[in-house]
KEMAR-676368 format. One line per field, with one value per residue (C-alpha): residue in three letters; x, y, z. Coordinates in steps of 0.5 Angstrom, whole numbers. Each point is the difference from the previous one (the first is absolute). Layout:
// KEMAR-676368
senu	(ala	...)
u	(X	...)
v	(Y	...)
w	(Z	...)
END
This chain:
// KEMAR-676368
senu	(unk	unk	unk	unk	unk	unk	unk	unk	unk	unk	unk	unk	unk	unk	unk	unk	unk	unk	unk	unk	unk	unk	unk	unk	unk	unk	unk	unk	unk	unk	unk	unk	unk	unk	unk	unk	unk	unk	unk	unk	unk	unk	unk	unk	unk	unk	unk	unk	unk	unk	unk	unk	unk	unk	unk	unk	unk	unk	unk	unk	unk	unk	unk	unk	unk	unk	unk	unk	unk	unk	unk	unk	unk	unk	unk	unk	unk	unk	unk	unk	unk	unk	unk	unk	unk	unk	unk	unk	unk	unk	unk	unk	unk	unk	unk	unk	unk	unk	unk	unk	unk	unk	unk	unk	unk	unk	unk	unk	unk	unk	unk	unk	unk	unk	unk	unk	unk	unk	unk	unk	unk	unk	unk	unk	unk	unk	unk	unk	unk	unk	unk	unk	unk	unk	unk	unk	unk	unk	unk	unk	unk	unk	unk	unk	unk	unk	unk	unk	unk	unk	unk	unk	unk	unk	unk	unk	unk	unk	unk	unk	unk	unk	unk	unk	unk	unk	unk	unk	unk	unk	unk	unk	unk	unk	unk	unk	unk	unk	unk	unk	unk	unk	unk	unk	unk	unk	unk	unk	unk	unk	unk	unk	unk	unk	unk	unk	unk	unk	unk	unk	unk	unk	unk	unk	unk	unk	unk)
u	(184	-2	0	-7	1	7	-3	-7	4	3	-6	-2	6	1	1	8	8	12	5	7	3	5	-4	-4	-4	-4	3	7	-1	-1	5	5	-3	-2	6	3	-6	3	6	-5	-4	6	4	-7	0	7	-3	-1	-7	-4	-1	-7	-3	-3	-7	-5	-5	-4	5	5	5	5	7	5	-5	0	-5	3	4	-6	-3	7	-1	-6	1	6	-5	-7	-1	3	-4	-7	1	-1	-6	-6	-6	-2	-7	3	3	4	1	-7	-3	-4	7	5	-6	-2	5	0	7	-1	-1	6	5	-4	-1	6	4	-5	0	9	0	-4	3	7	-3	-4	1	9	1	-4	2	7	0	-3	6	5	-3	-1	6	-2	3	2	-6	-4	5	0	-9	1	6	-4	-6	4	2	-7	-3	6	-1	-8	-3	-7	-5	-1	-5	-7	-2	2	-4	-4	5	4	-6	-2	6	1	-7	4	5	-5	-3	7	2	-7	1	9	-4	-5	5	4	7	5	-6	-1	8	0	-7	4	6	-3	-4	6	-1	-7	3	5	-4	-4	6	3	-6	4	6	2	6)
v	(100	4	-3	-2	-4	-3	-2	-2	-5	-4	-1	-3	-5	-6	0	-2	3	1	0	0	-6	5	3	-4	4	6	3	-2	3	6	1	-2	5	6	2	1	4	7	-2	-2	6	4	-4	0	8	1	-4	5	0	-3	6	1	-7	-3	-3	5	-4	6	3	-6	1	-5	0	-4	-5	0	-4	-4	-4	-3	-1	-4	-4	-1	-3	-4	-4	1	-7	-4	2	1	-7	-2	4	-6	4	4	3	4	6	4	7	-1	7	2	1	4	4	7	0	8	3	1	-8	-2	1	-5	-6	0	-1	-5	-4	1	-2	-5	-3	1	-3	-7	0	0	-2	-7	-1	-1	-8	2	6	-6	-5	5	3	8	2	6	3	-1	3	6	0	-1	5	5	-1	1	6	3	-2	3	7	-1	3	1	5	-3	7	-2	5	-5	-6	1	-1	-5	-5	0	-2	-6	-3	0	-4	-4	-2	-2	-4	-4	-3	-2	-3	-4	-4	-5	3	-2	2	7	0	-1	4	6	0	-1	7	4	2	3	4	3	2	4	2	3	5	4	1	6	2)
w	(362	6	7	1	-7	3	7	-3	-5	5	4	-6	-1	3	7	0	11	9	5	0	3	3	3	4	3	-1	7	-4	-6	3	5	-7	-4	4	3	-8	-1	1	-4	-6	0	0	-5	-4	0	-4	-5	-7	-1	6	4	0	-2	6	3	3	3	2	5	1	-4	-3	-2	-3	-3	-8	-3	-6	5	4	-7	-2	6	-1	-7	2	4	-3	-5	6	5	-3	-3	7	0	-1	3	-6	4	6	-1	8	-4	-3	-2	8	3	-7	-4	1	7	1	1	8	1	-4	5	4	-4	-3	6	2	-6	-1	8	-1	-6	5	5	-2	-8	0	6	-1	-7	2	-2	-7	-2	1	-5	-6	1	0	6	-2	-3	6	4	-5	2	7	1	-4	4	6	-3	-1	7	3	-3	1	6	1	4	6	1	2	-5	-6	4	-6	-5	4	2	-8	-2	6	-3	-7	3	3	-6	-3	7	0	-7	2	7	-4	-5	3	3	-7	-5	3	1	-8	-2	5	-5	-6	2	0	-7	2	6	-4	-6	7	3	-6	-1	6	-3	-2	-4)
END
C-alpha cells in the first residue's frame, strides 16, 4: 500500500488523541529536553546503521528521529485514546491541510502542526496521561516533537512568502475544526489523529 492509499485509509476510519505531567508546561519540556539535544544527536550518529536516514521536509532536515519509535508510542495509547474520540463526523487533519503538500511547504506545516501539537494539545492533556497510565509513550511523542521543531528552521525569506502563506492556510483549516469542538473532545480527536500525521510525516524520511 503507497502512502497516498495509507493516509487516504485513515481519513476514511473512524475518528479516534498528550503531555507529560512532568513537564507542565510546553516552555518546561523545552527547556528539559533541548539542552541534551546535542548529546542526543551525537550519540545518535555512532549508532551502526542510522547515518543517513533522516526527515527532509524540503530543505529542513532532521536527524536522530526514527520513525518506528513514534509509531510504538503511538500504539501504546491508540485504543485508549481514540475510544474517547465520540465525534465520529470531524476530522482536524482532514485531506485540505496533508494532500498534495509540495516538498517546499513541508518545512512550514509540520513546524506549525508539531508546534501546535506541543504548545496546546500536550500541554493541556496533561490530567488524562495520569489517569491512562501512558506516560511514558507520550513522553517518547512529545520529546520526539521537540526534537524535530528543534531542528526545523523555516525560510523567513520574503521570496518563500508564497510558499510559506499556503502552508499557514493549510494549518489554518486544521486549527479552525480543533477551535470548533469543545476544548476536551478537540484535545482527544488531535490525539487520535497522530496516526494520520505520522502516516504524512513519514513519506519524508529517508533512508
Amino acid at each position: 500500500m503507497n502512502f497516498q492509499q495509507r493516509l487516504q485509509s485513515l481519513w476514511s476510519l473512524a475518528s479516534r488523541p498528550f503531555c507529560p505531567p512532568l513537564l507542565a508546561t510546553v516552555s518546561q519540556m523545552q527547556m528539559a529536553v533541548l539542552p541534551c539535544l546535542g548529546l542526543i544527536l551525537l550519540l545518535w550518529s555512532q549508532v551502526p546503521g542510522v547515518q543517513g536516514q533522516e526527515f527532509q521536509f524540503g530543505p529542513c532536515q532532521v536527524k536522530g528521529v526514527v520513525p518506528q519509535k513514534l509509531w510504538e508510542a503511538f500504539w501504546a495509547v491508540k485504543d485508549t485514546v481514540q475510544s474517547q474520540d465520540n465525534i465520529r463526523s470531524v476530522r482536524l487533519l482532514q485531506q485540505e491541510v496533508l494532500q498534495n503538500v509540495s516538498d517546499a511547504e513541508s518545512c512550514y506545516l509540520v513546524h506549525t502542526l508539531l508546534e501546535f501539537y506541543l504548545k496546546t494539545v500536550f500541554k493541556n492533556y496533561h490530567n488524562r496521561t495520569v489517569e491512562v497510565r501512558t506516560l511514558k509513550s507520550f513522553s517518547t511523542l512529545a520529546n520526539n516533537f521537540v526534537l524535530i521543531v528543534s531542528q526545523l528552521q523555516p525560510s523567513q525569506e520574503n521570496e518563500m512568502f508564497s510558499i510559506r502563506d499556503s502552508a499557514h492556510r493549510r494549518f489554518l483549516l486544521f486549527r479552525r475544526a480543533f477551535k470548533q469542538l469543545d476544548i476536551e473532545a478537540a484535545l482527544t480527536k488531535a490525539l487520535g489523529e497522530v496516526d494520520i500525521l505520522l502516516t504524512w510525516m513519514q513519506q519524508f524520511y529517508k533512508l
